[in-house]
C-alpha positions, 0 to 999 in steps of 0.5 A: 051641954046644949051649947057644946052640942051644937058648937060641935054641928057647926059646919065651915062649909065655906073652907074650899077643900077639905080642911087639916084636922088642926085647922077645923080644931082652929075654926072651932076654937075661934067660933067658940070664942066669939060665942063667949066674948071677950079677948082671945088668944088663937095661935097657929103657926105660919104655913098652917092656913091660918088666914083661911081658918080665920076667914071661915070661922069668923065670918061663918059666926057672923052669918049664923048670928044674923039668921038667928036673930032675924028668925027671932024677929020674925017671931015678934016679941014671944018666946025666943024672940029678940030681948029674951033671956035666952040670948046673951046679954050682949046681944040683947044690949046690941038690940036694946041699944038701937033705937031711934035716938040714933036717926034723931041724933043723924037728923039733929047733926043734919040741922046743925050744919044747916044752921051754921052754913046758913048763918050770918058770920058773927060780929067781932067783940071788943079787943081785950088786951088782958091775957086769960087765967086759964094761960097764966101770965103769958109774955112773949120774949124774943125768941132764939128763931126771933133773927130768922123773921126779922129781915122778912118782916119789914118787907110785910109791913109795907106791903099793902096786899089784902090779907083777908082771907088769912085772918081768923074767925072770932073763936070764943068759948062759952065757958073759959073756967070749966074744962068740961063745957068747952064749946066753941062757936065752930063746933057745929062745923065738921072738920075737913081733916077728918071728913070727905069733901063729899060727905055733905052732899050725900044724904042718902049714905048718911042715913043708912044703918050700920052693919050687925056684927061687923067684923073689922080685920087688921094686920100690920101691912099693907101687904098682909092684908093684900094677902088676907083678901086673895085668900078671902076671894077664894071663899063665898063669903068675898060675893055674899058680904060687903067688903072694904079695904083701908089704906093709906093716902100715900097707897090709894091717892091718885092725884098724881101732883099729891102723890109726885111729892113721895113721902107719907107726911107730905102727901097727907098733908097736901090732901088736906090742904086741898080739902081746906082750901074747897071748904074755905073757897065754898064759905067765902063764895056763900058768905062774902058775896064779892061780886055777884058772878063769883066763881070758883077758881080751880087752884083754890076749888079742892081735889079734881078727884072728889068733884064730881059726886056722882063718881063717887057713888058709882065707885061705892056700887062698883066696889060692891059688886066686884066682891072683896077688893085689895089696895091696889084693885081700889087704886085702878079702879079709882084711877078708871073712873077719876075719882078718889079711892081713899075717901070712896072706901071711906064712906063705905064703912058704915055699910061693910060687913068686913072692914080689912085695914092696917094696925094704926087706923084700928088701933089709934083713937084719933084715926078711928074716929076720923075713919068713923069705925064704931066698935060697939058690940062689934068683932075686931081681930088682930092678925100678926099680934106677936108684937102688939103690945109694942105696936100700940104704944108706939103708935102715941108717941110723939117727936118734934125735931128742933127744925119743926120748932123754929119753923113753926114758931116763925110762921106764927111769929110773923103770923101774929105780927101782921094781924095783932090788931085785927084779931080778937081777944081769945086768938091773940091769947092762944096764939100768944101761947103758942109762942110761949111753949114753942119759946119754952121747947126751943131754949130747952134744945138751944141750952139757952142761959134761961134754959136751966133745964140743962145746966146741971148736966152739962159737965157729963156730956161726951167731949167727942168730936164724933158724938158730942150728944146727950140724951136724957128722959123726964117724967111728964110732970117733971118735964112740965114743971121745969119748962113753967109751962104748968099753968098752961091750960094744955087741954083748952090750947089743944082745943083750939088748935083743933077748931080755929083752923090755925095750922091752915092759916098760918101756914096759908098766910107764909106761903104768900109771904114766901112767894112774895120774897125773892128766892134767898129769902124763901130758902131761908124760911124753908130751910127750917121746914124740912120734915115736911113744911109748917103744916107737918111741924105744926101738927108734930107740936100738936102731937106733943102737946097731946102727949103732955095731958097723958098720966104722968106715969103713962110715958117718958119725954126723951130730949136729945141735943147736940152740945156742938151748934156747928154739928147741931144742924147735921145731927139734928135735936129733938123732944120726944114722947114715948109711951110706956103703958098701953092698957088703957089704950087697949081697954077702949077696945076691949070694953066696945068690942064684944069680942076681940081676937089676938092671932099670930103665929107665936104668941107665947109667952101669953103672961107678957102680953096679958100683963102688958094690955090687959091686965085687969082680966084674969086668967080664966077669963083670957082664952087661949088656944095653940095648935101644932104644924101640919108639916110632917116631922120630917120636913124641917131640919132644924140645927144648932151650929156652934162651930164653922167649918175651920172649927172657930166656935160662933160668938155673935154677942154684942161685944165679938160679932165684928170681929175679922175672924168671926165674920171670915168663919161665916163666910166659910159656912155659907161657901159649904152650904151653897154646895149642898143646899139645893135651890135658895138659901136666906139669911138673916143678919142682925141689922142692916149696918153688921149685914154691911160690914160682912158683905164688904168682907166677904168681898175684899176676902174672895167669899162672894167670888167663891160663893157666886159660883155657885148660887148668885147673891142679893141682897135685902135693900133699906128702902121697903119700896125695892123689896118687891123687885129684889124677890121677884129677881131672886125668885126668877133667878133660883126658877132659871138656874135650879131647872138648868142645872144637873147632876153630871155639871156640879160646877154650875150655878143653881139657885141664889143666896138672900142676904136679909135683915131681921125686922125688915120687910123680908123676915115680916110677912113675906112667903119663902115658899118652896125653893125661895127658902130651902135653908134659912140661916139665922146668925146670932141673936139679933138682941135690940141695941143696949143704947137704945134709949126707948127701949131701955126706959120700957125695960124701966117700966116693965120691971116697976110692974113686977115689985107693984111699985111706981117708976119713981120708986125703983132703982131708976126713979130719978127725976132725970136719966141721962144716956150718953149713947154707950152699949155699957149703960144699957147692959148695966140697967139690965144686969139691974132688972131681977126678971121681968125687964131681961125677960122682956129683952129677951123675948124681943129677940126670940120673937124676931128669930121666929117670925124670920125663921117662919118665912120658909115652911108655907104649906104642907108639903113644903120642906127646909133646913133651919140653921141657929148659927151661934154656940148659945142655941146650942146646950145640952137639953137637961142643962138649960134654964127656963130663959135659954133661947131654945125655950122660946122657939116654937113647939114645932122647932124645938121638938126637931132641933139638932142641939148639939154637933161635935164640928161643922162635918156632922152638920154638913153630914145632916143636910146631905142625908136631910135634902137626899131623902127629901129628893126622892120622896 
């Protein structure tokens, strides 16, 4: 009773103005399950100042948790004081735990590095020829990539350069039959791709201690969480704690020949590299002594960003003092001083309070510990959560396209030639390896004879010029086992890759070669390296490799081929993990976390996402909270339409949606709605390819033409970059046109139409505040594509959770499923599932309607018309079942939907009467 009491006296005094009763049930709520731990649930519609609420609550608890335990150390080890039974066990766990261990860990790590830089390179052993058990009996065959080597190779025999700097150093494990002492004599050393260039010579930030009750936010875009840190500046709490924003290379770098190169992959790639290249020229410089006046030269010497340290810290106190910075503050304020924003917000963590930073870096293991994020007895909170589920596990898989392959394979072909002599016995067996499964991946994608993977299903592959592909998916043990590679030690390999510095030198070594050659012969090598160069394709096969030491029940690998060698190039093949699981990816969080907060929008239904993350918790230990709109009722009209304007009933499944008749009736009701909605109007397609088909319908009919005179037309474009331009266009045309125009000239143009894509970057995030979104007309049900392969093999998997049985023994437990692209295959696994994988389906799609059709109400006095165009929106209510659309859409939509009208003139009637009154109040 005590503990409801005083939960009841919290005060969010931080909120800057006075709260909506929703939202103080909100703060309460969330206070509330901070003080329990654990995993929450916190569901508040969009427009409803849930990033506000979330801002004060969350950080409000914090504040008071750290007063409380610095008044109890004040009291020394009496009563109440830190270690007694009055606190939680996990607050007496988060003290207990910190003890010096921790300095003398820092301390010991310190030396270590010393030791290494300061040691002597060890001497070579005695060549061994023999190949290691732990590989099985690895021969290298010439490979189907053997004939693009061949012409250059002989070129690199004879030349007579010193090669040198390109061997590798002698890599030995200390124990080569025990998985679970593998140590190499690298280990001491700290690898560059996951550390700042910086990081040695700041011992002062190293010895500082972590944050208490750190807070880590996190949202699926950089522009969520850009929004996330205005609404935080608004607050105290943007001065009164430490904040810092993560983001990416491609959105923080500013080193204009890395960012000049455009795509992700490619800048990443290219950082590193430079980062590579400084802590290889600073080992050669201390250890080779080549001359007694060396300098360093400034193509080999890392960024020009991250040389001066000095600029670095005096961006650390810059950031601190200025309060909450978003992405785009860091990047000018990096681009001021010259020195590197990514890596300067990096090595602001460990004194953050409020780390703000986006799904993958949080999510994945691998960027976390990378980002050095301890989640130990920490707070983490997931903003746009609707999706999770689905989010984290696609951020495991894996892809290698055939090009990688033979790029790779290649590079460390001619690689191995040049320096099979000088290289140990352990690098000749790893590289050796190597070759082995990049020769194994590429018969398998070839159809190669020896390739017998393929054989007993090339009689089922579609003989059509268009399409002449097949898909197929395979267990991971299965995968394993037909490729012979199971007595490979994936695990030791992995290893390897990660501590030998192969990937930088391999790749190092073939630009030099490449550069060497005349340009045909550069071309011909590059041609295979088109996702990015060796670097990317070396790390999608590392990628993969990870992949194959999952569970076997963990996942699916997807081989996708062409059957056609001449089509083959265009169309590209691939081997592909996707994961299907992600409860022990998500239990790492959950079990350091002391509390972990799911928010969003729409979270229902909750079940789906419990038995998908964590279904180890009960029920009654999951805590769920949802609150209603502040909107009043009357400012949302929301209805079903199933007719058009000329009376056809609107089907917009699958198998009717392109028909001439179909898309022609939608453009008659949007060439009605432009006459009287006010302001703008967005709608939202399907996909971008059935926007296409409409749009040029829609023009060689005369619709647009009939359309733009009265409200001009955009149009949503595929690349993310142009959506920010294309808003500000449509929102500056609805300000100009909507302020000109008036009653006594109906004739004239007031507002625009937003043509928009469900799933893309306008229906995800963005706020269609006001006029932006007067009417949002969501047409059909955007239902995912019955032919996507990895959607049906998690449908598979979702529906082998309901009868407790494993994938293997279901309807579709064969060793090997094959696609071949049609919609008819993927409607039939559907009819097969008897709940659980149609509910999924059908969830997907409803989550989709209601993120977009929450773009429009943004505040409490915000009003807008929401259309379902489709006769399924539309029954009547007695008749529905518990799966029918409508029972998915928001409690605040669902209360006010229109169901059913006789013909398109009463919806007409509706609007007229809806944005009449709403004018006048």
């Amino acid at each position: 009773m005590e503990d409801k009491e005083e939960e009841e006296e919290v005060k969010f005094s931080a909120f800057p103005f006075k709260p909506y009763s929703i939202q103080m049930e909100f703060m309460k709520a969330l206070y509330h399950s901070l003080n329990q731990g654990g995993v929450s649930m916190l569901e508040s519609p969009t427009g409803t100042g849930k990033t506000m609420s979330v801002i004060c609550s969350a950080l409000q608890w914090v504040l008071d948790q750290r007063r409380q335990q610095e008044s109890q150390e004040a009291c020394g080890n009496g009563d109440g004081g830190v270690g007694s039974d009055d606190d939680p066990d996990w607050l007496r766990n988060f003290v207990v735990n910190k003890d010096p261990q921790v300095k003398e860990d820092k301390v010991k790590n310190k030396k270590d590095k010393f030791r290494y830089l300061s040691g002597k390179a060890d001497k070579k052993e005695k060549e061994n020829k023999g190949i290691s058990k732990d590989f099985g009996d690895v021969h290298c065959e010439h490979s189907p990539a053997e004939n693009i080597c061949q012409s250059s190779q002989k070129k690199i025999d004879t030349t007579d350069v010193d090669d040198k700097e390109f061997l590798l150093e002698e890599y030995e494990s200390e124990d080569e039959g025990d998985l679970g002492s593998v140590m190499s004599k690298r280990k001491a050393t700290k690898s560059m791709l996951n550390s700042s260039s910086e990081d040695e010579s700041d011992d002062a930030e190293e010895e500082e201690d972590e944050k208490k009750f750190k807070v880590y936010f996190c949202s699926r875009t950089h522009s969520q969480l850009s929004q996330f840190i205005k609404e935080l500046q608004k607050t105290i709490f943007a001065n009164e704690m430490t904040v810092v924003s993560l983001g990416s290379r491609k959105n923080l770098c500013i080193n204009k020949d890395v960012l000049s190169l455009g795509n992700s992959t490619r800048i990443n790639e290219r950082c590193l590299e430079l980062q590579k290249k400084k802590k290889n020229e600073a080992t050669r410089v201390k250890n080779i002594r080549v001359g007694a006046h060396t300098r360093r030269t400034k193509a080999s010497s890392g960024c020009p960003m991250l040389r001066k340290h000095k600029l670095q810290h005096e961006f650390r106190n810059e950031v601190s003092e200025r309060g909450a910075l978003d992405i785009e503050d860091l990047a000018n304020l990096g681009k001021t001083l010259g020195t590197c924003p990514y890596y300067g917000s990096r090595s602001m963590v460990v004194r953050a309070d409020l780390v703000v930073l986006p799904y993958q870096s949080l999510l994945s293991k691998s960027s976390r510990e990378a980002l050095g994020l301890n989640l130990k007895s920490n707070i983490v909170i997931i903003d746009e959560a609707h999706n999770l589920a689905d989010s984290l596990i696609s951020m495991y898989d894996s892809k290698i396209t055939l090009s990688q392959l033979e790029n790779v394979h290649c590079h460390v072909e001619r690689y191995f030639v040049r320096f099979r002599s000088l290289l140990g016995s352990a690098n000749r067996r790893y590289i050796q390896t190597l070759m082995v499964l990049t020769q194994a991946f590429l018969r398998v994608l070839l159809n190669e004879k020896n390739g017998n993977l393929m054989d007993s299903y090339h009689d089922i592959e579609q003989t059509s010029e268009e399409s002449r592909t097949s898909d197929f998916t395979m267990a991971i043990n299965d995968f394993i086992f037909e490729l012979n590679i199971d007595n490979i030690n994936l695990i030791k390999l992995l290893k390897y890759i990660k501590e030998s510095n192969i990937m930088h030198k391999v790749n190092s070594y073939g630009e030099k070669v490449a550069n060497s050659e005349n340009t045909s012969a550069r071309n011909e090598i590059r041609e295979h390296g088109e996702e990015g160069g060796c670097l990317s394709a070396f790390q999608a096969l590392a990628d993969i490799l990870q992949s194959l030491t999952n569970n076997d029940s963990d996942g699916r690998i997807i081989i996708s081929r062409s059957s056609s060698s001449s089509s083959f190039r265009k169309q590209g093949g691939y081997i592909k993990f996707v994961m299907l699981s992600g409860e022990k990816i998500f239990s790492e969080i959950v079990d350091q976390a002391h509390a972990v907060l799911l928010v969003g929008g729409t979270l229902q239904p909750i079940e789906e996402t419990r038995e998908r993350l964590f279904p180890w918790l009960p029920p009654n230990q999951l805590h769920f909270f949802s609150c209603g709109h502040i909107v009043p009722p009357d400012s949302i009209m929301p209805i079903a339409v199933s007719r058009g304007p000329s009376g056809r009933s609107f089907d917009f499944s699958y198998s009717s949606r392109s028909s001439l008749d179909m898309m022609r009736e939608l453009g008659l009701l949007l060439c009605n709605l432009v006459t009287v909605v006010p302001e703008g109007i967005v709608v939202f397609f399907p996909s971008f390819d059935y926007e296409g088909k409409v749009y040029e319908l829609w023009g060689s009919s005369g619709i647009i033409e009939r359309i733009t005179r009265r409200k001009r037309i955009f149009r949503e474009p595929r690349n993310n970059m142009e959506v920010e331009s294309v808003l500000k266009e449509y929102k500056d045309t609805i300000c100009a046109l909507s302020s000109v125009s008036t009653e006594a000239n109906q004739a004239s143009q007031s507002g625009a139409v937003l043509l928009a894509v469900v799933g893309g970057k306008i229906s995800e995030g963005i706020n269609l505040s006001d006029g932006m979104g007067r009417c949002v007309v969501m047409v059909g049900l955007p239902y995912a594509s019955p032919s996507d392969i990895e959607l049906l093999e998690r449908i598979k998997h979702i529906e082998g959770f309901r009868n407790s049985k494993s994938i293997e023994n279901t309807p579709f437990g064969a060793s090997c499923d094959v696609y071949n692209g049609d919609a008819q295959g993927g409607f039939d696994i559907l009819r097969s599932c008897s709940h659980r994988g149609r509910e999924y389906y059908e969830n997907l799609c409803m989550k989709a309607v209601n993120q977009s059709i929450g773009r429009a109400i943004r505040h409490i006095n915000d009003y807008a018309a929401i259309l379902l165009v489709d006769t399924r929106y539309a029954s009547d209510s007695s008749k529905r079942s518990l799966s029918h659309p409508v029972n998915k859409l928001p409690q605040w939509i669902k209360d006010r939907l229109v169901s059913s009208t006789n013909n398109y003139g009463e919806v007409h009637r509706l609007l007229h009467q809806f944005f009449k009154f709403k004018k006048r109040s």
